[in-house]
N, C-alpha and C positions, 0 to 999 in steps of 0.2 A: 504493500500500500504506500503512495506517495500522498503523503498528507501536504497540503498546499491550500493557501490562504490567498484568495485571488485578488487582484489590485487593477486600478484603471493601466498600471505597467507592466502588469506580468499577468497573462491570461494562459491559466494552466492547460486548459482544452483546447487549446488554439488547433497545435496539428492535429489533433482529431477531428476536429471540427473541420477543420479548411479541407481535410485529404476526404472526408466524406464528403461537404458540401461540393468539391470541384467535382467528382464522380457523378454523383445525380444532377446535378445540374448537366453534363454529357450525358443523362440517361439511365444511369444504374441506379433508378427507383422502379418501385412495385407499386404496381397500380391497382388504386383503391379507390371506386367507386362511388361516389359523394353519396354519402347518407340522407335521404331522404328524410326531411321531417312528417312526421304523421299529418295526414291530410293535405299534402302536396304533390301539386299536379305531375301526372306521367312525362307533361311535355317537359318540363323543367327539368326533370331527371335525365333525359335526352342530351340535354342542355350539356350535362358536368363532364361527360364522354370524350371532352378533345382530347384530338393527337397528342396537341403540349402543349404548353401554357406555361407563364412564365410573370409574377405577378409581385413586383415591387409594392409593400409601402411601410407608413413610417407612422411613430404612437408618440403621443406626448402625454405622457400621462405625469399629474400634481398630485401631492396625500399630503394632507395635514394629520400628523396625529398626536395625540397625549402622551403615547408611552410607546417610543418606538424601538426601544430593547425587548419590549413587552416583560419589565421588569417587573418586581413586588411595586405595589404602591405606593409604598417610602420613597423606591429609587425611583420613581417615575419619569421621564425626561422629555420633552414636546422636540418636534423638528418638522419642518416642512420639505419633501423628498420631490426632485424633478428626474426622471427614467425619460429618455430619449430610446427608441427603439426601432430604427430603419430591421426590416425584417422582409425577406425574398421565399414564394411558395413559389416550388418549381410540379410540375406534373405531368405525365405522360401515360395516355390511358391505350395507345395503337402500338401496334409491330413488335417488334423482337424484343426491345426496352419497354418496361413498363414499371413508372413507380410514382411517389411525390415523397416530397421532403420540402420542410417550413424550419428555418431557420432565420435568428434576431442575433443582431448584439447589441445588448444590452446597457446603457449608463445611466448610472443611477448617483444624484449629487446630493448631498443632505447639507441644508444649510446651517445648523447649528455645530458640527462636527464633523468638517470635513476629512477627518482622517478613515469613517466610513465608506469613504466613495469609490466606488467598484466598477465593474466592467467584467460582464461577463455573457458568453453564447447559450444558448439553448437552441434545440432540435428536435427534431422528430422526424424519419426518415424511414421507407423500407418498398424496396426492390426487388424486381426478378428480370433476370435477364436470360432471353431463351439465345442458348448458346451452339445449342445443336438442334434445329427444327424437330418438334414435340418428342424429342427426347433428352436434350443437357439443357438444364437450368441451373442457375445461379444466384441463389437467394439473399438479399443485404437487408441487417435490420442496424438502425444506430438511433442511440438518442441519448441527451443531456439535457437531464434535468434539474431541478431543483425542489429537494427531499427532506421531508419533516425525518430529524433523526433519531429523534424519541418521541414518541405518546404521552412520557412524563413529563416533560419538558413543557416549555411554552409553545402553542401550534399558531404558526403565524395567518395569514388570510390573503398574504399573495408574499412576494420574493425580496421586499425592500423593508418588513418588520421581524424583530425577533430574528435575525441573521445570526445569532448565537446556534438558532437550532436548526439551521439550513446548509445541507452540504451537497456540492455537485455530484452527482450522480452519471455516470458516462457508461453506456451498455452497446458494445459493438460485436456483430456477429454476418461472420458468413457460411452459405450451408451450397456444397455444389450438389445436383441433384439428377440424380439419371432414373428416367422413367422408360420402360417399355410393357405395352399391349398383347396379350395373348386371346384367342377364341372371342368370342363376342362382347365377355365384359371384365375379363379378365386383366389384372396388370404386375408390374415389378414395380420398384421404388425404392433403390437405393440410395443413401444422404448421408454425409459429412458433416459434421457443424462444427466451424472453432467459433468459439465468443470468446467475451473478456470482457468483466466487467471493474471499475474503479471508483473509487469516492473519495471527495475531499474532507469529508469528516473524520475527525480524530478516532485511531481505535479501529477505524477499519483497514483491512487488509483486501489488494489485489486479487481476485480470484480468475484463471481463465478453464471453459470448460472444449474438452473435444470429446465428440460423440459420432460414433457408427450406426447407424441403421439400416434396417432395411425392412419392408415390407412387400411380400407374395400373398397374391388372393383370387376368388375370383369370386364373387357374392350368386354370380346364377349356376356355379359349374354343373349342378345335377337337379337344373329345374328350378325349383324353389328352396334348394339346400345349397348352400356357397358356403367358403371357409377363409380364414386367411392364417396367414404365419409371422409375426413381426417380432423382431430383436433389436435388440441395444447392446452399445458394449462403451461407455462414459468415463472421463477422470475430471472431478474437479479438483484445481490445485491452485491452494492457496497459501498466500506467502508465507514462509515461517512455520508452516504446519503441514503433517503427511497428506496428502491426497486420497480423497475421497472417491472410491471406486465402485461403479456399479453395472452388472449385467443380468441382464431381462429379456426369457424369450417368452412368449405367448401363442398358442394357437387356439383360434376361435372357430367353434361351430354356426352356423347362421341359418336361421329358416326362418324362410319366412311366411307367417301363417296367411296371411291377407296382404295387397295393397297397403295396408294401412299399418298391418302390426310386424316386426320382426321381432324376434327374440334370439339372443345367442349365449353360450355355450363355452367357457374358457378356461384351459387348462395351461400350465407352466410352470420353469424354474425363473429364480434371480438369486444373484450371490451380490454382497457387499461390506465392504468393510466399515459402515456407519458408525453400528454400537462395539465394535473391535476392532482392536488393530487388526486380525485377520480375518479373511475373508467367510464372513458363515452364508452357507448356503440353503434354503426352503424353498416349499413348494408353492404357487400360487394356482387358486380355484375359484370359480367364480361365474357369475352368470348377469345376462342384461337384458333388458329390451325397449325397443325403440313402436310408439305408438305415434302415429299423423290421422286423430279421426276427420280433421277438415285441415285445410290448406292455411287457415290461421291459428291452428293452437297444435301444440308439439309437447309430448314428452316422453324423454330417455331416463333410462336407470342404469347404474351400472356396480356392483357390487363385485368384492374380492376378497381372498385372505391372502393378507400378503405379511412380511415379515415381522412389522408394527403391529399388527393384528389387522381387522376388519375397513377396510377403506373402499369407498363408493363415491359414487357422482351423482347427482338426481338433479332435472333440471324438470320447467314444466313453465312453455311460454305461451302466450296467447294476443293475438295482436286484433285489432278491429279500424274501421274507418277515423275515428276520433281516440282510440286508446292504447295503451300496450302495458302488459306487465310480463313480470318473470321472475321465477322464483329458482333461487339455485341449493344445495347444499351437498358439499364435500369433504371428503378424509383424505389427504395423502402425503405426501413428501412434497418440502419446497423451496425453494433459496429464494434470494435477494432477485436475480435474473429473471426469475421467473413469476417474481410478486411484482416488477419491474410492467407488466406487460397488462397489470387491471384484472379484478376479478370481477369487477360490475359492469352490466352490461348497458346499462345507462353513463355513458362518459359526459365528462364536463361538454365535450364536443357536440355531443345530441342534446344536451341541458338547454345549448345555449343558441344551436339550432335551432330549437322551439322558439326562446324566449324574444328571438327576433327576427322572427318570420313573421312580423305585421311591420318593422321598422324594414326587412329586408327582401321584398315577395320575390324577387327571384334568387333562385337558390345558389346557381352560380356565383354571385356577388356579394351572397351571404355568406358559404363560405370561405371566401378570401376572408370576410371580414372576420370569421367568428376562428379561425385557423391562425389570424394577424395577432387576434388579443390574447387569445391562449397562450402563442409564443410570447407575445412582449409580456404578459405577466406573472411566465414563470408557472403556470396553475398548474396542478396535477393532471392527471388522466381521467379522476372518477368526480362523480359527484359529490361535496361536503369537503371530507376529508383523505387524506392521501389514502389508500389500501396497501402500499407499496412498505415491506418490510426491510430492512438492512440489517443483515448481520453476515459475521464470517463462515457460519456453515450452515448445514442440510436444517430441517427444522419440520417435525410436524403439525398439519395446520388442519384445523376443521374450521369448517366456517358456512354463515348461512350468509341468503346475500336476498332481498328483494327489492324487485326497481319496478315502479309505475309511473305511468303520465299517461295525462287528458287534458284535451284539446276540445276549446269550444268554440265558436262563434268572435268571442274577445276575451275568455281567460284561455288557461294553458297552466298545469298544474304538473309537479314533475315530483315523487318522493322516490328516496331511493334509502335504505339501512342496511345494515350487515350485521354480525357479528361475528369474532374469530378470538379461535382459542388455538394458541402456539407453543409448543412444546420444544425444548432443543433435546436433541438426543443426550443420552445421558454418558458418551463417549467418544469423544470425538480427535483426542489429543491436543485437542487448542490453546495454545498460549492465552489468549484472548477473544472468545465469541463474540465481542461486540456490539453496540448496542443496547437495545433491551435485554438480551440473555445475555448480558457482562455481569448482571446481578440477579437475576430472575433465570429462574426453570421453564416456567411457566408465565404466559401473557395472556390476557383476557382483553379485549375491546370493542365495544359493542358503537353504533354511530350510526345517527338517523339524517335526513338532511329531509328539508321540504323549500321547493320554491313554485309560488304564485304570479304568474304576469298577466297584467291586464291590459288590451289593448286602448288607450286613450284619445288616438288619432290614428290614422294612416301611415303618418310618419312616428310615430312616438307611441311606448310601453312606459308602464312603468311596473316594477318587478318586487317584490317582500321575498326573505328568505331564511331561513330558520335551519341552523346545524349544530346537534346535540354529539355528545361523546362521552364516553365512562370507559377509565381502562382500571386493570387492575391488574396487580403483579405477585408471586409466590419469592419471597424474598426472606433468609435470612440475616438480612442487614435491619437492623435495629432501628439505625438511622435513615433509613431511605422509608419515607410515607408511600403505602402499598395502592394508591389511587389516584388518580388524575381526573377530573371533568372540568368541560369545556362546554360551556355557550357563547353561540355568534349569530347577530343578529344583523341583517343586511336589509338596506331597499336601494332599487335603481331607478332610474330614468334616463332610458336610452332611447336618443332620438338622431334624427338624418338630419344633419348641418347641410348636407350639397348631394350634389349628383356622385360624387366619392369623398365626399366629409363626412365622418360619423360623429358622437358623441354620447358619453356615459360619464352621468354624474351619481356617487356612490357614497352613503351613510354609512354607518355600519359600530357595532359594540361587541364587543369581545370580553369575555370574565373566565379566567380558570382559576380551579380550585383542587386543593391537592398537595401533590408534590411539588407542584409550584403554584403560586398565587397573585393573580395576575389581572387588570385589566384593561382595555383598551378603546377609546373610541377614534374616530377617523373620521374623514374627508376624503373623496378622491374624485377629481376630474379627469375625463381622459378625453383626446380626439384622436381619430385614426383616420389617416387619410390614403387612401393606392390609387396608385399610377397605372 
């Protein structure tokens, strides 16, 4: 782990940042489809499909706030913060290259203590590149973020408050991918993946992983019984500490009883050295099924015995002309990498989709803008609060997850909670796990979010928004308070300044309690303008 403290003169992500963004910007992005917000038109979606696109613009966003260490109340300190954000979405939805990537750099001045003043990238980027006509692909994911580093801690509400508890997060991977066809539906699927992930927070350590796969199948081979075969063979290795080895093969039975319902059928080994230094080996067994009784609501199950004991997937979504929800819950093995990537399927990105689609009616335009603000301000991936864990090793995670929104006429109504309970394995050889498991076995965190927009004009919403949290920790430290909560209370008014002028004026109060004790209120103006 290189721990680095970034400054308007030394920007620690630079060559990562630069060697990804010159790549996709030539093309080596993966192409991603513009999300459609509920109850928008087919033509529009038509609309998001260009070859390439190429979409300059630039944030000016002001905050005034009371307490912007988000210290105790004693140390409370005011500052008014100016964040300049020139930020480029590149995208390419045709041919052999296909991807987007949105990248900002970021400056941010405070006027009461300028020794705070930073400069720093973020991203979000991921590609595929067919290398060999429908059969070599080359898959690129990369992104830098900005990461709540504790639960316990103070949780800030965008990227310029509480920087005590905000560290870059940098997650690059490439996977080359060879596919071949056999009999009618039959296929191969062979894949490489190196990643590497980094943080500028103190305490964490480098990790990069390489992973073999492969997957044979063919779902019709005898009719309505198909099967597949897929394996792994994985090392994570992280700095300072032995590496983390794991292989998994699987073979599935699949029949499928109706159109509508499958059910299958799972037997297998996996060996890993997680809870030992050496490698112990068990059997995995296990059974699923997949049910589609109409074209808008879906659900799978997926159960297993695997080495930790009992772990499963159940998902069960439902979608309609005005609503969607979805309801998730899971058991299984998970790292930093891969908490990295969102477990909710309502992202800040379809949040905010909604919430300005009366300020933004074509969608094209709207996501530039709602892609431009995400970047320049640093926000997570999920609704409310980050779901994104950082620590040095493997970690087991259950978690529930549900997300709703409805769309009316002139509201638009969007909730999403979770809750997750995180174990670290209880052997791992680690100098240091980092993190929440630097003190803790065990994490608990439960988190609700709700937001309301009403539409007031044609051009102009105005938004209320409501995000609760309660963590709690299994700690033999005496000194460490085993709880955290957190209330944040927001309203907006976002309106269209011009034909590419936007505007969002933002309230908002902030209180935690706990392990730290905190609170805060704000101001914040923004305009965003593209070219």
């Amino acid at each position: 782990m290189r721990v680095r403290r970034q400054s308007m003169r030394k920007l620690s992500s630079f060559p990562y940042c630069l060697t990804v963004l010159a790549v996709s910007i030539s093309g080596l992005a993966y192409a991603q489809q513009v999300p459609v917000a509920i109850g928008a038109r087919g033509a529009d979606s038509d609309m998001s499909r260009s070859p390439l696109s190429i979409v300059p613009s630039v944030a000016l966003i002001e905050t005034f706030t009371d307490n912007v260490m988000l210290s105790k109340r004693s140390e409370a300190r005011s500052d008014f913060i100016t964040q300049v954000s020139p930020t480029v979405s590149v995208s390419s939805g045709a041919g052999v290259i296909q991807g987007n990537l949105q990248a900002a750099f970021n400056g941010t001045f405070y006027g009461e203590d300028s020794s705070r003043n930073q400069g720093f990238l973020t991203m979000r980027g991921a590609g595929r590149v067919e290398a060999w006509r429908q059969h070599g692909f080359i898959d690129l994911n990369a992104s830098v973020t900005r990461e709540t580093l504790s639960v316990f801690a103070p949780q800030a509400a965008d990227s310029v408050t509480g920087t005590n508890n905000i560290g870059e997060v940098r997650n690059f991977s490439v996977a080359p991918t060879f596919i071949e066809h056999f009999g009618d539906a039959g296929s191969v699927e062979i894949r490489y993946l190196l990643g590497e992930t980094t943080s500028s927070g103190a305490g964490f350590k480098s990790s990069r992983n390489n992973a073999l796969s492969f997957n044979i199948g063919d779902p019709a081979a005898f009719g309505n019984i198909g099967w597949s075969l897929a394996g792994s063979d994985s090392v994570m290795s992280t700095s300072g500490a032995r590496d983390l080895k794991q292989q998994i093969v699987r073979f599935t039975g699949q029949l499928k009883m109706t159109p509508q319902l499958q059910l299958r059928l799972i037997g297998g080994v996996e060996g890993n050295n997680i809870n030992s230094a050496n490698t112990e080996r068990s059997r995995i067994y296990g059974a699923g099924a997949d049910w589609t009784p109409s074209p808008v609501t879906k659900l799978s199950a997926l159960w297993e015995d695997r080495f930790f004991g009992p772990g499963f997937q159940l998902s069960a979504e439902h979608r309609g002309p005005l609503y969607a929800a979805k309801l998730t819950y899971s058991k299984d093995v998970n790292s930093t990498s891969q908490s990295l990537s969102a477990f909710s399927a309502i992202s800040t990105y379809d949040l905010l989709m909604s919430l300005t689609q009366s300020s933004h009616p074509n969608v094209v335009e709207r996501d530039a803008f709602v892609r431009q603000f995400i970047t320049a301000q640093g926000l997570p991936q999920n609704v409310g609060v980050s779901q994104a864990v950082l620590s040095n090793g493997l970690f087991l995670d259950r978690r529930v997850g549900v997300e709703m929104s409805l769309l009316g006429v002139r509201n638009t109504l969007v909730f999403s909670a979770f809750h997750s309970e995180r174990n670290r394995f209880s052997e791992q050889s680690f100098s240091a796990f980092g993190g929440d498991f630097q003190n803790a076995s065990r994490v608990r965190e439960n988190s609700a979010s709700v937001v309301l927009s009403h539409k007031l004009t044609a051009d102009m919403s105005a938004n209320a928004g409501l995000t609760v949290s309660n963590s709690s920790r299994d700690t033999t430290d005496a000194g460490l308070d085993p709880t955290m909560r957190m209330r944040r209370v927001s309203t907006d008014l976002v309106s269209r300044l011009g034909r590419r002028a936007n505007g969002i004026l933002t309230l908002r109060n902030v209180r935690g309690e706990g392990a730290s004790n905190y609170s805060e209120n704000a101001a914040v103006g923004s305009v965003f303008i593209t070219f």
